[in-house]
N, C-alpha and C positions, 0 to 999 in steps of 0.2 A: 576133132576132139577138142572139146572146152577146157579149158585150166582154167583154173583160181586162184590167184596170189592175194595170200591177208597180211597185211601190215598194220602196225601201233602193238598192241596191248601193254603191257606190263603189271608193274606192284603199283598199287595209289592208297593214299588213304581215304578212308568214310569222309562226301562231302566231294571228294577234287575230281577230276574231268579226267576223260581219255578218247581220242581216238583212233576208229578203226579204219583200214581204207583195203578193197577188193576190188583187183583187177583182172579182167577175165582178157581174153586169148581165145582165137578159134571162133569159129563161127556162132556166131551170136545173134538171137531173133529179137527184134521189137515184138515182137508176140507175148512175149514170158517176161515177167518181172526177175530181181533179183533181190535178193533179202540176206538176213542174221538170222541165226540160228545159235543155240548155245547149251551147252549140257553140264552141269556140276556132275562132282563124283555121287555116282548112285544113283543119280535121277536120270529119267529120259529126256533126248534130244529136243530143244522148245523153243517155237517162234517166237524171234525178238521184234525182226521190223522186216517189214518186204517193200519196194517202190515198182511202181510199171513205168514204161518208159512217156507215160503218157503223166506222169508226176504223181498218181496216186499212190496214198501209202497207208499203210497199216501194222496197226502197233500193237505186240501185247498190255493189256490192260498195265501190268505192273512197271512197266518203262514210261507209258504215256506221260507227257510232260517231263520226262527227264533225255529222253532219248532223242534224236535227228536222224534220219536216214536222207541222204541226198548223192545228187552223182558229180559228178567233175567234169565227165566225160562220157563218151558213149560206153565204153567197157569198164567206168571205174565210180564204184557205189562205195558211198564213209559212212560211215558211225559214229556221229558225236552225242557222245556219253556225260553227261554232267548228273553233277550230286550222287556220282557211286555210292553203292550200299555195300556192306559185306555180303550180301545174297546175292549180288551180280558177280559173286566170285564164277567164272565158269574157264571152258573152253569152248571162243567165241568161233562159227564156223561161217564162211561166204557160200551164198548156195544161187545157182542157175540149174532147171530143173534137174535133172539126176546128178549131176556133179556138183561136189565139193570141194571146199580147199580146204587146206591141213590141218586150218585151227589155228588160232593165236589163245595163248591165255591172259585174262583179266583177273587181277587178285587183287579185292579191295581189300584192308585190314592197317588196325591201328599198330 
């Protein structure tokens, strides 16, 4: 069984940095990438960034240039978040394919 622990988020204002770090547990393939994901209240669950372990990554269009995805480790993928917007308010989620971790929340606001 895979776990996924998320660390960082918190309160920031519009403009300052945050990040995220996911460490997974359990057996784990170089096969599958792992990625962000993140949902605001109301809206559906939405790809932020995913890497393979072969260093490719991929970014929702609206992070591009503000967003990083990279790993530490073999089980431990960050999220460095620069120039927050209030629209990257969400609840950010670490994902390896069917499993999730719990979410951490990101709240931009003045």
């Amino acid at each position: 069984q895979v776990q996924l622990v998320e660390s960082g988020g918190g309160l920031v204002q519009p403009g300052e940095s945050l990040r995220l770090g996911c460490t997974a547990s359990g057996p784990i393939s170089r096969a599958y990438p792992m990625g962000w994901y993140r949902q605001a209240p109301g809206k559906q669950r939405e790809l932020v960034a995913t890497l393979t372990w072969f260093a490719t990554t991929n970014y929702a269009d609206i992070v591009k240039g503000r967003f990083t995805i990279s790993r530490d480790h073999d089980n431990t993928v960050n999220l460095q978040m620069n120039n927050l917007k209030p629209e990257d308010t969400a609840v950010y989620f670490c994902n390896y394919q069917a499993f999730w971790g719990q979410g951490t929340q990101v709240t931009v606001s003045s």
